[in-house]
N, C-alpha and C positions, 0 to 999 in steps of 0.2 A: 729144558727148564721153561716154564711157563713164566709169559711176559705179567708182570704186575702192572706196571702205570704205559700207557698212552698218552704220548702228547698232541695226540689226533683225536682224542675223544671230544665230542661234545658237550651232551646231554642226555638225562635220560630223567624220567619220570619215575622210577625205583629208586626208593632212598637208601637202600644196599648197595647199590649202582654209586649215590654218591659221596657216601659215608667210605665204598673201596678206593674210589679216585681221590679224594683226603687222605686218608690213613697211610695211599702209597705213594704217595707225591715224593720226590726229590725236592731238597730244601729251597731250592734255588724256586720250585713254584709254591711250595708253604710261605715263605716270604712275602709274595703276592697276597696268601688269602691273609695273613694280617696286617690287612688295611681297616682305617675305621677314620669316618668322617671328618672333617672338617669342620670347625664353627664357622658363622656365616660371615666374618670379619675376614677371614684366613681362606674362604672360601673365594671371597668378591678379591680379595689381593690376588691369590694365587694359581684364579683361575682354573683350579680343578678341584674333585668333588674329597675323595681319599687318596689319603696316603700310608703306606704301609709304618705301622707303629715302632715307635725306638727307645732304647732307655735314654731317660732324660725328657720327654716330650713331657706338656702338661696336658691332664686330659679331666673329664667330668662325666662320672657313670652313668648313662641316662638309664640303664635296667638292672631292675635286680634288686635285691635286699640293700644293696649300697648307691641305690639311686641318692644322686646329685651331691656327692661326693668329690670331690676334687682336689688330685695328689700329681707327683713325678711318677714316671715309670720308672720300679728299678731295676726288674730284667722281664726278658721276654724270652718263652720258651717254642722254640719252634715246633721241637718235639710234639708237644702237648697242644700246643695253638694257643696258648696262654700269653697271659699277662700279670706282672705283680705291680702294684700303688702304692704308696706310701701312704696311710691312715686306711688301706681297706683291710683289716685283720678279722680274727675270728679267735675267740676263746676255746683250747679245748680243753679235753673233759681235765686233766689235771690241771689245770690254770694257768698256763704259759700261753700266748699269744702266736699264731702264726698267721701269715701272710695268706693271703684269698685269691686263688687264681680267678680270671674276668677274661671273657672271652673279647676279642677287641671290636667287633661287631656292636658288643654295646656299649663303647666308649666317644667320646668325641672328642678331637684333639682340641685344647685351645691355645697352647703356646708349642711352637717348633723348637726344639733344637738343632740347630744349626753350627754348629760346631764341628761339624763333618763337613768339608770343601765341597767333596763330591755332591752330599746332599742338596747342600746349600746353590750349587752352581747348577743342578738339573731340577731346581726348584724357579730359578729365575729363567732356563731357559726358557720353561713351560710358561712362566708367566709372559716373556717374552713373544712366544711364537705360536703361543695356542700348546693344545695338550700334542704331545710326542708320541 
């Protein structure tokens, strides 16, 4: 059986190359690639740049047709590398309303949720001790 994903890969300069290393990720490193910045409040507190996205977080589109928009997150799909907001919808063609995936790349967190211990407590360790 031919090996899909490497956790010893690099880089590579073929964007087939990186579009295969996404697609075959185990979710435990898709996790990782949805991180999306910090605002510069959350930043200078917390001492570090992203954090990987959660439902609950508040965040503010900065690209895209829904630039500067600002909603909760109510799920995140790993799968997909998505994200859904509360007020970024889309009419279709019969007129019902559905929700607009956003990739988290162009989002910026401005409120945490913390509500999770775990998060909450490896967010002050960072603050604490520098980045981990």
């Amino acid at each position: 059986m031919k090996k899909l994903w490497s956790k010893f890969w690099k880089s590579s300069i073929q964007s087939r190359k990186q579009r295969k290393y996404t697609f075959n990720a185990p979710l435990h490193i898709r996790h990782k690639l949805m991180g999306a910045p910090l605002s510069k409040e959350l930043r200078s507190e917390y001492k570090i740049r992203t954090v990987p996205v959660r439902t609950g977080d508040t965040v503010r589109v900065k690209a895209g047709q829904f630039k500067g928009k600002i909603g909760k997150i109510t799920s995140v799909s790993l799968f997909h590398l998505k994200v859904h907001i509360e007020g970024v919808l889309i009419k279709r063609n019969d007129g019902t309303e559905a929700m607009y995936p956003v990739n988290p790349s162009n989002l910026e967190i401005l409120k945490l949720d913390l509500s999770d211990k775990r998060r909450h407590d490896k967010l002050e360790a960072i603050k604490k001790n520098g980045k981990q």
